[in-house]
C-alpha positions as MATLAB code, in Angstrom:
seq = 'XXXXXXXXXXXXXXXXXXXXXXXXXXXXXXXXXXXXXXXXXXXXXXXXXXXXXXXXXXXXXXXXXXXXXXXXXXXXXXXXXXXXXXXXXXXXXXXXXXXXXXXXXXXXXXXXXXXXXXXXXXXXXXXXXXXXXXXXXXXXXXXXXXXXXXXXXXXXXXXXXXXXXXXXXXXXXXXXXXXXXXXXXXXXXXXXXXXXXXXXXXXXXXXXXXXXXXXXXXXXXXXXXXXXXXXXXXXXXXXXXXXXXXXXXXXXXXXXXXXXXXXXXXXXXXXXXXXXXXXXXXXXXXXXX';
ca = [
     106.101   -8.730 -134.997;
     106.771  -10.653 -131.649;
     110.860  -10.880 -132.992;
     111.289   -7.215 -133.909;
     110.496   -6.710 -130.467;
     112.433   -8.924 -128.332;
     114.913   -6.649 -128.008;
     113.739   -3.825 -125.399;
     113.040   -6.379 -122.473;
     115.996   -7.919 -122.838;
     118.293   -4.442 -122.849;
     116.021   -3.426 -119.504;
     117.353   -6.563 -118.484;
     120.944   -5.956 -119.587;
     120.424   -2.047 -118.094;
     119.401   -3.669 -114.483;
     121.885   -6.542 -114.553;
     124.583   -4.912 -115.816;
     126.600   -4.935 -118.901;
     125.483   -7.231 -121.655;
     127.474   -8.090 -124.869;
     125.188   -6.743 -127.652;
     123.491   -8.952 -129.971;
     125.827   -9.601 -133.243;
     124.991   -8.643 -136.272;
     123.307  -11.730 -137.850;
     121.554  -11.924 -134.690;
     119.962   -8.281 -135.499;
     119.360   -9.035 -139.539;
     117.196  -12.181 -138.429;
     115.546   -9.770 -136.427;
     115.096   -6.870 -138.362;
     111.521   -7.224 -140.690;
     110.531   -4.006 -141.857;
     106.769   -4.046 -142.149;
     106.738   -1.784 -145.143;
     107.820   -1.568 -149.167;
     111.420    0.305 -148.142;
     113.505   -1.546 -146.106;
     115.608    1.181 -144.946;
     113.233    4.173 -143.644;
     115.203    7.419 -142.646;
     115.317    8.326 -138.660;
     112.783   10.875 -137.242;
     116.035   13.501 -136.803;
     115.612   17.071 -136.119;
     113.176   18.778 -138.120;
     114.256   22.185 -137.231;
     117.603   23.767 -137.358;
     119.116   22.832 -133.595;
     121.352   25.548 -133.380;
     120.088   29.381 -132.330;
     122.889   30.438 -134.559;
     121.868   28.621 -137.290;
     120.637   30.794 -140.150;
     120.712   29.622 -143.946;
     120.288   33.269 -144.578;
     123.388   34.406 -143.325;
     125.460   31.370 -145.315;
     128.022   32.319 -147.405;
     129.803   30.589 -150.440;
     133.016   28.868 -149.735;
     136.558   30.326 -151.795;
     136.541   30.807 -155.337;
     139.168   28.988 -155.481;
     137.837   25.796 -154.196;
     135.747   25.364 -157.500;
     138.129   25.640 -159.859;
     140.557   23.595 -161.346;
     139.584   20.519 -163.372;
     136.672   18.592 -162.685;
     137.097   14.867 -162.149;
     134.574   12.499 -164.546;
     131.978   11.513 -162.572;
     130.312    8.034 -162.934;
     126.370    8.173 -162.736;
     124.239    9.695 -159.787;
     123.250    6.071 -159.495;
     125.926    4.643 -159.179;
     127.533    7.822 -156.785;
     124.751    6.948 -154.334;
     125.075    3.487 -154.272;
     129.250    4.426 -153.328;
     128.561    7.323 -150.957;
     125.786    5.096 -148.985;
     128.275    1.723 -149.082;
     131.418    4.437 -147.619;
     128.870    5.776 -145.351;
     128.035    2.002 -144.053;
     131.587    1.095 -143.310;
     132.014    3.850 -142.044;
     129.658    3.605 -139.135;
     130.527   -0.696 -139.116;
     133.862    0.972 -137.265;
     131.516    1.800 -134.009;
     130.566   -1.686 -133.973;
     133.036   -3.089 -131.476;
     131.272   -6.318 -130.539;
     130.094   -7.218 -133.537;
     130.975   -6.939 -137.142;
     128.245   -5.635 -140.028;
     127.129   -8.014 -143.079;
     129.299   -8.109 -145.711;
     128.164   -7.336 -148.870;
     130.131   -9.164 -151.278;
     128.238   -9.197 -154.849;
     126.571   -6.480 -156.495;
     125.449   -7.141 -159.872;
     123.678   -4.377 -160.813;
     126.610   -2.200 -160.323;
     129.596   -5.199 -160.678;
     132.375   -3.558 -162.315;
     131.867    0.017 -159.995;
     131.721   -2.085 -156.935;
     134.507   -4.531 -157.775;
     136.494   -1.514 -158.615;
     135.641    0.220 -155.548;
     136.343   -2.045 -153.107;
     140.019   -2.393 -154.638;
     140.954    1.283 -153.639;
     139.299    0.763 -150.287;
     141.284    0.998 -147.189;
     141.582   -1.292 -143.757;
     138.548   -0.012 -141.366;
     139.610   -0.037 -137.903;
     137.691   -0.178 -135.101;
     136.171    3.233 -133.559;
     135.582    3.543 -129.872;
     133.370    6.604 -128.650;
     134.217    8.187 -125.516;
     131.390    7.359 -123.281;
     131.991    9.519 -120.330;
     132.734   12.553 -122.313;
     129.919   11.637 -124.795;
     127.477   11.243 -121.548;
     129.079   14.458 -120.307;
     127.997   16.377 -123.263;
     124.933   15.288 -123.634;
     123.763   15.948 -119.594;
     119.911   16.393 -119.809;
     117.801   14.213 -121.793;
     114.645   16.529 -123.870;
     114.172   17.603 -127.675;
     116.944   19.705 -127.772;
     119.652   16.919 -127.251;
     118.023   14.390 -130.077;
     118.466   17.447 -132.425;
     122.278   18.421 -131.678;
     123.223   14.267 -131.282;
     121.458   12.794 -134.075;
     121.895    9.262 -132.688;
     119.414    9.688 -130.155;
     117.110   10.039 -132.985;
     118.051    5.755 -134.137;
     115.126    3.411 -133.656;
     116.408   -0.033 -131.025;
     114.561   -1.612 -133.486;
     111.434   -2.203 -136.235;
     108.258    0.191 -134.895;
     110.359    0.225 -132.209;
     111.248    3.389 -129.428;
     114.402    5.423 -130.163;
     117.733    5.105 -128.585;
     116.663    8.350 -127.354;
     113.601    7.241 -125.587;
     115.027    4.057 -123.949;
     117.610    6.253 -122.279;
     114.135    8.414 -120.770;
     113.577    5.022 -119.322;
     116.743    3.550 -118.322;
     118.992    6.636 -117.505;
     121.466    8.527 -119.595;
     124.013    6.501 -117.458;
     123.013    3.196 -119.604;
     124.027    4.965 -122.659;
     127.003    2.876 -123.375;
     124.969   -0.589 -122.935;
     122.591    0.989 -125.918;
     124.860    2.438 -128.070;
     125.976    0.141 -130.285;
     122.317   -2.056 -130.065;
     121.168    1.312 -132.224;
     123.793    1.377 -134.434;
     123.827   -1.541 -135.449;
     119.965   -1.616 -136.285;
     120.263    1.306 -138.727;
     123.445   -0.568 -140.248;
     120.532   -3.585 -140.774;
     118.560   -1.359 -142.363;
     121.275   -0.204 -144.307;
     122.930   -3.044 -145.185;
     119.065   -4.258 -146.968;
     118.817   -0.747 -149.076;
     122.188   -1.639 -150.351;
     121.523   -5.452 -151.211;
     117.819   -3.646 -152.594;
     120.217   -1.607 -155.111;
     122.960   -3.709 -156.218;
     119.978   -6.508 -157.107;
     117.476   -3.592 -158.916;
     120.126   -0.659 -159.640;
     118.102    1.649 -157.362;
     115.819    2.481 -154.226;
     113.341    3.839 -152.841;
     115.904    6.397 -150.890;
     117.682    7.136 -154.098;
     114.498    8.471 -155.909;
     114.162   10.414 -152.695;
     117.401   12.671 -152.885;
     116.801   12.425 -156.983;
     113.483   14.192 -156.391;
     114.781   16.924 -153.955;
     117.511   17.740 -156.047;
     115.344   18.376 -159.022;
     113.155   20.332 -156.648;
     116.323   22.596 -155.862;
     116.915   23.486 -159.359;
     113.366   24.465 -159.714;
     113.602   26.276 -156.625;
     117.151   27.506 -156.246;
     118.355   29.576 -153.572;
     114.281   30.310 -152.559;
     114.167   26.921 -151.065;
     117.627   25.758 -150.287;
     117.984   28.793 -147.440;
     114.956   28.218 -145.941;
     114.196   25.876 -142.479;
     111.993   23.550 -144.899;
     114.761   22.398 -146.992;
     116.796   21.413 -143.424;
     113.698   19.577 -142.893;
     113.898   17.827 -146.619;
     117.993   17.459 -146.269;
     117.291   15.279 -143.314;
     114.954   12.880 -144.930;
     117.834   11.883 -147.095;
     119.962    9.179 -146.018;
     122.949   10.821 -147.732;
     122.975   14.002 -145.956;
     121.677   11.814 -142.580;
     124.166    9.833 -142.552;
     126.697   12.699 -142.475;
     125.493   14.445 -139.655;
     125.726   10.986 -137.910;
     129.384   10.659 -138.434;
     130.019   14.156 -138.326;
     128.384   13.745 -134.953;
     129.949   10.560 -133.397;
     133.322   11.759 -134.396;
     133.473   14.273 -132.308;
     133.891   12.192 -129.415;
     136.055    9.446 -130.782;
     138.511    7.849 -128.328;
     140.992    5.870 -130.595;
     141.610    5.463 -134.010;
     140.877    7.813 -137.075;
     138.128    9.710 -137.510;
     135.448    8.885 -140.225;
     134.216   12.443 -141.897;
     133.366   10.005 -144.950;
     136.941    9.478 -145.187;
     136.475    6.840 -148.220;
     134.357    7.925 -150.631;
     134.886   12.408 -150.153;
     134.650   12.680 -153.653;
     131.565   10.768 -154.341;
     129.515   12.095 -151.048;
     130.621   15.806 -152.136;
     129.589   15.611 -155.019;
     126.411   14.189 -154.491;
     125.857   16.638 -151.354;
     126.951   19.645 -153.614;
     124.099   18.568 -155.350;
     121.916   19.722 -152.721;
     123.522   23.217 -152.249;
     123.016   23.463 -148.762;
     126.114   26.582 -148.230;
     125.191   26.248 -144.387;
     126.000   22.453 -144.041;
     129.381   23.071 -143.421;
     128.661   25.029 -140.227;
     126.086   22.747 -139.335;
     128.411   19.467 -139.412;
     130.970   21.788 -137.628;
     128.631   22.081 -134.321;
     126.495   18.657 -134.386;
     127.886   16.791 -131.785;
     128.719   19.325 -129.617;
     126.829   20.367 -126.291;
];
């Protein structure tokens, strides 16, 4: 208990002082011990929708035409979320720019996908966020912030406060010295659900999103347009995880983008999945001021 929270003094330190170099990544995963049965626990984000214009009602189905044509064979939904959550993790590894995440090199419950997968992968450069124009957008620090910049909403580390409530403390100026400390704890966190799955074939995330989308086809449209299945969405690391990058991206000073550049298919499919008709619009303004 004593490690997980080393961290916070010596960032108020770091905020005080000055800039200081971030811990690096093996430094965080000896760290990190998560003090309950699933290693990688979802973020508090925003439980309501943070936009005034935000209305699942009023959501409308995208072009006809973007459903048709032939449908590419999809592997298993186990397998999908194992490749959306890995795309999603290198994804966000690009932010880390003083550091580098674990590698995950084996995977034998899913060998032959993740061999496979990793061949048609691409180089990952590094991603640099804007600071200034991130601080900028942000400006005052309350609820309504951690719920249009779901960062914010990223523990500093295991029972931990937020990134959002160290900045109450040390200033919204200090953002940059926290930034990637946050990041890279929910890559930690990551990194274990991933090593969980490729050593049982599943998680306790996975069953998570496998439950909600049989609760949508029970439910249909009755639940999916309502605030409580916003509330449900964001409880899934898959759909999580998207508004993160969706979010960070917006502010990205060099390099490409993310948008789950890697693995589109696989995360589209699996987010389809969830028929969410509004989550289009949503990703659209998250990020924004």
């Amino acid at each position: 208990m004593k490690k997980a929270l080393i961290l916070i003094p010596a960032l108020a330190i770091a905020s005080c002082a000055g800039y200081r170099q971030p811990e690096s990544f093996a430094e965080k995963m000896a760290r990190f011990t998560p003090r309950n049965t699933n290693p990688n626990q979802v973020p508090s984000y925003s439980k309501e929708p943070p936009f005034k214009s935000f209305s699942p009602k009023r959501a409308s189905r995208g072009p006809a035409s973007a459903e048709k044509g032939k449908k590419e064979e999809m592997p298993s939904t186990k397998r999908l979320y194992f490749m959306a959550l890995y795309g999603q993790y290198l994804n966000l590894g690009q932010y880390l720019n003083h550091s580098e995440p674990a590698k995950l090199n084996h995977c034998p419950a899913f060998h032959t996908t993740f061999v496979n997968y990793k061949e048609k992968l691409g180089h990952y450069p590094k991603l640099s966020i804007d600071f200034s124009k991130r601080v900028d957008h942000i400006k005052g620090l309350n609820e309504q912030t951690t719920q249009k910049f779901p960062e914010l909403s990223l523990p500093m580390a295991d029972n931990g406060p937020t990134f959002y409530e160290t900045l109450k403390t040390h200033g919204i100026q200090n953002y940059p010295n926290f930034f990637e400390n946050a990041v890279a704890f929910h890559l930690a966190k990551t990194y274990k659900e991933l090593s969980e799955i490729c050593d049982s074939g599943t998680s306790e995330n996975y069953y998570n999103y496998e439950n909600l989308t049989r609760h949508i086809k029970r439910e249909g449209k009755k639940f999916t347009r309502s605030t409580e299945a916003f509330k449900a969405y964001m409880k899934t690391t898959l759909f999580s995880n998207t508004a993160l990058l969706e979010s960070l991206g917006k502010t990205v000073k060099r390099g490409r983008i993310p948008a789950s550049a890697s693995e589109p298919v696989y995360t589209k499919h699996l987010m389809k999945q969830l028929d969410a008709p509004w989550s289009p619009r949503y990703f659209q303004k998250i990020g924004r001021p």
